[in-house]
N, C-alpha and C positions, 0 to 999 in steps of 0.2 A: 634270700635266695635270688639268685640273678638270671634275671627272664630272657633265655635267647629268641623267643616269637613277641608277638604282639598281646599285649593281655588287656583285660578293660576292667581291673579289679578298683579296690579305693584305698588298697595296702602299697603304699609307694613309699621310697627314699629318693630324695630329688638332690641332686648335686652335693647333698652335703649329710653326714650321719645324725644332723639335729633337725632337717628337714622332712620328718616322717609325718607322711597321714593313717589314719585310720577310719575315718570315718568321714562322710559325706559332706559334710562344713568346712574340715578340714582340706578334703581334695579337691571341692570347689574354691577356693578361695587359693591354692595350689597354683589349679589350673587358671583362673584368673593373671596370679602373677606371670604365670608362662606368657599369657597372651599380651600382659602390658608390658615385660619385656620385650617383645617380640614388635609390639607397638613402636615402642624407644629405640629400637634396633633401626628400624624403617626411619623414623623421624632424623636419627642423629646421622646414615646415609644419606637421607636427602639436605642437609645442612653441611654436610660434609664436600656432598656437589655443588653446592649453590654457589653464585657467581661471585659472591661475597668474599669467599675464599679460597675458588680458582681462579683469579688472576692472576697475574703474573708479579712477580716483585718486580724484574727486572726487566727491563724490554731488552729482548734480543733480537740482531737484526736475522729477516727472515734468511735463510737460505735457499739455493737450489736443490732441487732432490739430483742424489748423487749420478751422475753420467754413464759410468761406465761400473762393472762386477766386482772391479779391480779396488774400491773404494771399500776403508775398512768398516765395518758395520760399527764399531766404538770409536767413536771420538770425543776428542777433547770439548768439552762445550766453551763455546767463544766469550760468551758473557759471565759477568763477574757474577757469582754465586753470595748471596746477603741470609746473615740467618737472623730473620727478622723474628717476631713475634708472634706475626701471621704464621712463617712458618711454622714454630714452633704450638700453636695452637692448632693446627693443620695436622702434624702430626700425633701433638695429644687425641685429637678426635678421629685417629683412625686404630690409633689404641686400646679405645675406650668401646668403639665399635666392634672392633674385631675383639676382643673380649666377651664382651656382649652376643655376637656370635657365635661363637665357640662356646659360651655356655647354653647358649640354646639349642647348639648339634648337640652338647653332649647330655641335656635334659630330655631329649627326642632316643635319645640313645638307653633311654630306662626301658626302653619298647612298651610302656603305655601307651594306651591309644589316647585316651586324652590329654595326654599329654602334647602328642602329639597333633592332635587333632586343633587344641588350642594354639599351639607355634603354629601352625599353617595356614590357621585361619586369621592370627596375628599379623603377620609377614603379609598376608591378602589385604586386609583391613587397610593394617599403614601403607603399603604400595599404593593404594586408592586415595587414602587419605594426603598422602606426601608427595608421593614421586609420581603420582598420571600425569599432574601438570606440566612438567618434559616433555613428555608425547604428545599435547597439545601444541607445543612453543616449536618443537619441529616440524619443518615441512613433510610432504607426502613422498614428494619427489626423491630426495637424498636420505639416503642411509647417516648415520653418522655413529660413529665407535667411538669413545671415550677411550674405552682403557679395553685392551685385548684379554687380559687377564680375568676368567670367570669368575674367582674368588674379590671381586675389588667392590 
């Protein structure tokens, strides 16, 4: 049966028809993996930002910001585009992430509550454990936006 509220039972199916609990051992150790996923989720975004592999391939030279309205919002980029290794590790690791992701919305989406309760406290844990140090290395003064997009 498919739970459209919130329930706190220990009778779940998680992501997959061979992942069922029944019993307390079972759905502790469950809800465990939620939460070490959710761990891994957090560690492989903070690696993912790290400076290690946002820098640049290519140095492009800086531009002006554009003058007048009239300027097209797309343009050609000036600098030769290399599809390095980095790239392409760059991009595995955002695949791998965003997967990772997406199965922890959709294991949050059995409407367990521990289930849920362990991805949130997951996501808490590793943000503390991985990504505060950012907030450190920034000043007080400046704002700074990486990437506008919520989902990134």
């Amino acid at each position: 049966m498919m739970h459209m509220t919130l329930y706190w039972g220990t009778d779940l199916t998680l992501l997959f028809d061979w992942w069922t609990t029944s019993s307390w051992p079972t759905y502790s150790l469950s809800l465990l993996a939620c939460f070490l996923f959710a761990l891994l989720y957090q560690f492989l975004e903070s690696l993912r930002r790290s400076p290690i592999l946002t820098t640049t391939v290519v140095d492009r030279p800086s531009q002006p910001p554009p003058s007048s309205i009239a300027t097209p919002l797309l343009s050609k980029s000036t600098g030769r585009t290399t599809h390095s290794l980095r790239r392409l590790a760059h991009a595995a690791l955002f695949g791998v992430n965003a997967a990772i992701g997406y199965a922890l919305m959709l294991a949050v989406m059995s409407f367990n509550g521990g289930v849920f309760l362990s991805v949130v406290l997951g996501i808490f844990v590793g943000y503390y454990l991985f990504r505060c140090g950012d907030l450190e290395s920034q000043s007080n003064d400046s704002a700074v936006v990486d990437n506008s997009c919520a989902c990134s």
